[in-house]
Every structure is written in C-alpha cells, then in structure tokens.
C-alpha positions in Angstrom: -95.8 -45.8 -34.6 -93.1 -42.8 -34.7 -95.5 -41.4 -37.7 -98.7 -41.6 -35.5 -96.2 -39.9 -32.3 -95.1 -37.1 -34.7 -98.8 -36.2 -35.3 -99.9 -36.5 -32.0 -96.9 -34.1 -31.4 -98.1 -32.0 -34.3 -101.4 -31.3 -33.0 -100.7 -30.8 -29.2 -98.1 -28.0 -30.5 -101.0 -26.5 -32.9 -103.6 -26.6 -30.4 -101.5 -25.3 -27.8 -100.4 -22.5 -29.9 -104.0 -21.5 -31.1 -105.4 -21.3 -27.3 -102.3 -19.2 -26.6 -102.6 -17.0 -29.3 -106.8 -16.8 -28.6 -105.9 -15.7 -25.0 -103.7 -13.0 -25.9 -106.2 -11.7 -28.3 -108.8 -11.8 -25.9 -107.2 -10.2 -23.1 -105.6 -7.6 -25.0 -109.4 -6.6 -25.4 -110.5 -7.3 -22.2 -109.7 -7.6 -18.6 -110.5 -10.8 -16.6 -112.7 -8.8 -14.6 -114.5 -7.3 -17.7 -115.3 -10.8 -19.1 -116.6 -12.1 -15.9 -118.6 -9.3 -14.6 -122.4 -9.7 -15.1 -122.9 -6.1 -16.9 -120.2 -7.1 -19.8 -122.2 -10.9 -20.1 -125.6 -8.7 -20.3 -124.1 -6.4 -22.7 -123.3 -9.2 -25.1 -126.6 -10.9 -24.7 -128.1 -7.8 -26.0 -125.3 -7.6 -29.0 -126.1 -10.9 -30.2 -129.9 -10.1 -29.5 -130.0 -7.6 -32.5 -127.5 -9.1 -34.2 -129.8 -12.4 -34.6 -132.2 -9.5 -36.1 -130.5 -8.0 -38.0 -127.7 -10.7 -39.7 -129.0 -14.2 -38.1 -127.8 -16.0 -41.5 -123.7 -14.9 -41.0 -124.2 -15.2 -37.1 -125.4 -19.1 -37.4 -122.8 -20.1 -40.7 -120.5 -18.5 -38.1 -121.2 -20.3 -35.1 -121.2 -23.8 -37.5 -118.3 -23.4 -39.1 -116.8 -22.5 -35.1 -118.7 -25.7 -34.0 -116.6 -28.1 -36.5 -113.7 -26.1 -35.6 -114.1 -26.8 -31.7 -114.2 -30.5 -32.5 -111.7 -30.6 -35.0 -109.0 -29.8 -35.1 -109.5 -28.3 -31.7 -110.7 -31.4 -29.5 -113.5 -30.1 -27.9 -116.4 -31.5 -26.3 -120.0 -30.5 -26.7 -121.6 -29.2 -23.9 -119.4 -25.7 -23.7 -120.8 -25.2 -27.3 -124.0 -26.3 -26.9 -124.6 -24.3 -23.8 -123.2 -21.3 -25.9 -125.7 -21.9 -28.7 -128.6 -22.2 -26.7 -127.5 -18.5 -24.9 -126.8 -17.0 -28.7 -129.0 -18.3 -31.2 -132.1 -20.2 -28.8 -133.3 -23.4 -28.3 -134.1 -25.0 -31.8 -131.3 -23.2 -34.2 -128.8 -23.6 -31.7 -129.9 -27.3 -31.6 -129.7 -27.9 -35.5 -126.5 -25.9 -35.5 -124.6 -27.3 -32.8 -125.6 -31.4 -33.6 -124.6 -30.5 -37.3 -121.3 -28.6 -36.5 -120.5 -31.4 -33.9 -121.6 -34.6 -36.4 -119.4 -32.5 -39.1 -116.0 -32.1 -36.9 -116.5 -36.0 -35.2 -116.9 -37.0 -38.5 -113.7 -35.5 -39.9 -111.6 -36.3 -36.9 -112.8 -40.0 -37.4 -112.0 -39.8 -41.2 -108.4 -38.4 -39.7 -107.9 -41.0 -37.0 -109.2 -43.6 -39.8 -106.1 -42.4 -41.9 -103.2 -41.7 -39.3 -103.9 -43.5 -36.0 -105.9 -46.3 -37.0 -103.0 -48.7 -35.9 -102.2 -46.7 -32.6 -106.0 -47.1 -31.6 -106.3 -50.8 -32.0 -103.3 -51.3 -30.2 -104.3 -49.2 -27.2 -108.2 -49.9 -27.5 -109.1 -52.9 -29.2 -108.4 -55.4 -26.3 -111.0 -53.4 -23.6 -113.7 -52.5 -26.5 -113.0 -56.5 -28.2 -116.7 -57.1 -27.5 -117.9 -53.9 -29.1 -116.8 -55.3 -32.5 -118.7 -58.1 -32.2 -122.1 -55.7 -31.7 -121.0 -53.7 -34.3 -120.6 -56.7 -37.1 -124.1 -57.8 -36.5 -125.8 -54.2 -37.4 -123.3 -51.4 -37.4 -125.6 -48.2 -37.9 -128.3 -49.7 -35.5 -125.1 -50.2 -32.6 -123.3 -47.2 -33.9 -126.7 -45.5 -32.5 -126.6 -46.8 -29.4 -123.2 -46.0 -28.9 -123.6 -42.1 -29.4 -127.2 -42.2 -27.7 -125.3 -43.8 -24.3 -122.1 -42.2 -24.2 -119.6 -42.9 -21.2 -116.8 -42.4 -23.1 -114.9 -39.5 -23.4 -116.0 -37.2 -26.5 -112.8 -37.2 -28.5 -112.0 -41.1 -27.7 -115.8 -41.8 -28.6 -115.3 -40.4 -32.1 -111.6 -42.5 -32.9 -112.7 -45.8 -31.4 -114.3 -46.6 -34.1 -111.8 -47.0 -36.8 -111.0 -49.9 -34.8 -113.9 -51.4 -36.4 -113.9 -50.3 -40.0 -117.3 -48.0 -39.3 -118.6 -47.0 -42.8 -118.3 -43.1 -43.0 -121.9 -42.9 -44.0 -123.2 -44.3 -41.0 -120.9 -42.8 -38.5 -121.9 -39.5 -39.6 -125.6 -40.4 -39.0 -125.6 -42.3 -36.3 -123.7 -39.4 -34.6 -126.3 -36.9 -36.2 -129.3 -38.8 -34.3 -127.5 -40.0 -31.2 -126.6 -37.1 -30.1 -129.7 -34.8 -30.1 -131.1 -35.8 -27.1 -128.1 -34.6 -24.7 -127.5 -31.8 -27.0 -131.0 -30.4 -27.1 -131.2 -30.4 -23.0 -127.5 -28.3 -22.9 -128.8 -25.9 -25.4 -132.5 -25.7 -23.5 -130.3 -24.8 -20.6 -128.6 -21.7 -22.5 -131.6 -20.2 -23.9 -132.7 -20.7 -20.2 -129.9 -18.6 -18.7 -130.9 -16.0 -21.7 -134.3 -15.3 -20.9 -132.5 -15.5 -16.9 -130.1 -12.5 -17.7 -132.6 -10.9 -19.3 -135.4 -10.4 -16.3 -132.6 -9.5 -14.1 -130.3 -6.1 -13.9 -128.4 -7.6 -11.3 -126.6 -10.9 -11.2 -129.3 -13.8 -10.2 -128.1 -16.2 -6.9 -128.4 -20.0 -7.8 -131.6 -20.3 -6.1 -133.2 -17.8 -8.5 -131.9 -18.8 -11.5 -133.0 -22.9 -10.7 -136.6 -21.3 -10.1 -136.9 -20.9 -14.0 -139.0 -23.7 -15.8 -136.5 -23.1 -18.6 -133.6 -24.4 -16.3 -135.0 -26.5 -14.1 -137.4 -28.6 -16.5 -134.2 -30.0 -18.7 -132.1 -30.2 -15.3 -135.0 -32.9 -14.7 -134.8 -34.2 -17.7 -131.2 -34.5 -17.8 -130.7 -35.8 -15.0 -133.2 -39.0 -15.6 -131.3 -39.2 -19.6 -128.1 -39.7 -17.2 -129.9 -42.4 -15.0 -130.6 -44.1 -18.2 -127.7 -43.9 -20.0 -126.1 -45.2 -17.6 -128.3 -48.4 -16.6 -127.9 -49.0 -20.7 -124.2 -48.6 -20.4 -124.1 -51.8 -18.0 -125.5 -53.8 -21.1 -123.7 -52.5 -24.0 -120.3 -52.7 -22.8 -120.9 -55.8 -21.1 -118.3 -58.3 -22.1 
C-alpha cells in the first residue's frame, strides 16, 4: 500500500510539473489573448494545412507518439485529442491515428497499473464492479468489447479496472482498438468539421452558423443517439 501511495505521489508530482513547465513554455510564446483570438487559430489551421503537404509522415508519427503520451503517462482522455486530430490531420488519418495512439497509452497504463496498483484497485473497485468479473470469465475479449464500446466510466479508471480481472494484454489492447472507434470517429468528424468551418469564414462564426454545417451537425446527430444507446446498454452490463 505505501509502495502504490509513493507512485501515485510520483506521478501527480510529474504531471504537475510537465503542465507547469508546458504553460510557461507556451506563454512565454504567446499571450492569452493571442492563442484565443480567431486570426492566430486560422493562422495555424493554414500552418498545419501545408504542413500536411509538405511533411504529413513527421506531422502524423508526431501527433501518435503525442497521443500515447496524453494517455500515458499524462492521464488524459480522448475527446480533447480526437477533436484536435480531426482539426489537424482530417477525418480518417486523425481517426486511425488517434484510436492507435489512445489503444497504445491505455494499453501501457493498464500494463503499469497491472504491475504497481493491481492490489490498490481491487481493494477500492473490486466490490462495486464484483459482477463484471463474472461477465468477463465467460468470454473476456467479447465483454472486454462491450465494455470499451459503452463506456460510463471515467477514461483513466476504465483502463486500470481491469487488472482486477487478470485481462490478457492481447485482448485488452484490441478490444480497446475496436471499441473505441465509434465515439472517436464522431469527435474527430467534429474537428475536420470546425476546419472546413474556419476555413469559409474570415471572421469568427456565431454558434448558430457553425451548427448549420452538415460536417457538425450530422455527427452531433449521431452522437447524440450513440449516447442514448450507450447508455440504455449500460443499464444491462453493469447490472448486478
């Protein structure tokens, strides 16, 4: 237990210290006002425009490799990233980039809860999720699937909960590789929505423009009804 506080402790401090560090960087660059004005996110857009010409290879290993990052060691969640992908590299790379990046980092913060706060979990967990390790002995990669697909559980929790059931590594990282596609792939439609958005406008868009576009409003739909399903098939699997 003082071994699993001590890590805990350990990454709070080096997360903590990277944001810190990040923000300093960022805003010895740029001004508060810079990075939220319209003109500086339309300048960018058209940075990342030719650079998807000119070096798209670099920009999308880049954009992977800050993915896993994000999720681990980082703790992030996946619809910031997604969102970004969809702005930066469109629709179906910043899909296969983002699902791939966040199936990567979940897996290897798994592997690392696995390892160091396997005991810490069950203690804390294994009591409210008891019936999930039931579903999960009777066909683990088929469940595992339905528990990424669903959600309702906190990103980061979502990936460690599972060490409480001795999830093969194999099937964690695909059921986490298909599961996840369907939200992902609405976020990222969203971004290269707000693209093609910041594009036909000089001036910043009002919310009633922008919810005009077929690009946003079409997986707002869609979203919405995945959320109305997810959580009707929520009532079921975690049903005790």
């Amino acid at each position: 237990m003082e071994k699993s506080k001590k890590i805990k402790l350990f990454i709070g401090l080096f997360y903590l210290t990277f944001i810190t560090l990040f923000l300093i960087y960022l805003f010895s660059k740029f001004s508060f006002k810079e990075l939220t004005s319209y003109e500086f996110i339309k300048n960018n857009l058209y940075y990342f425009s030719e650079l998807k010409k000119t070096n798209l290879f670099i920009l999308s290993l880049s954009f992977l490799f800050f993915t896993i990052l994000w999720v681990f060691p980082f703790l992030g969640f996946g619809a910031p990233i997604a969102l970004l992908a969809g702005f930066i590299l469109d629709k179906w790379l910043g899909l296969f980039i983002v699902v791939l990046g966040l199936t990567i980092g979940a897996t290897f913060l798994y592997i690392f809860a696995n390892y160091f706060l396997k005991e810490l979990i069950r203690e804390k967990f294994l009591d409210k999720f008891k019936n999930l390790e039931i579903k999960f002995k009777k066909s683990e990669l088929s469940y595992l699937l339905l528990y990424r697909f669903i959600g309702g559980i906190p990103w980061q929790l979502s990936c460690v909960l599972p060490t409480m059931f001795n999830v093969k590594i194999l099937n964690f990282f695909l059921a986490t590789f298909i599961g996840i596609i369907p939200q992902i792939f609405l976020v990222v439609s969203i971004g290269a929505g707000l693209e093609k958005v910041i594009e036909d406008n000089l001036e910043a868009p009002g919310i009633a423009d922008i919810i005009t576009y077929p690009e946003i409003y079409t997986p707002l739909l869609i979203f919405g009804c995945l959320v109305l399903i997810t959580i009707f098939l929520r009532k079921f699997f975690y049903k005790k």
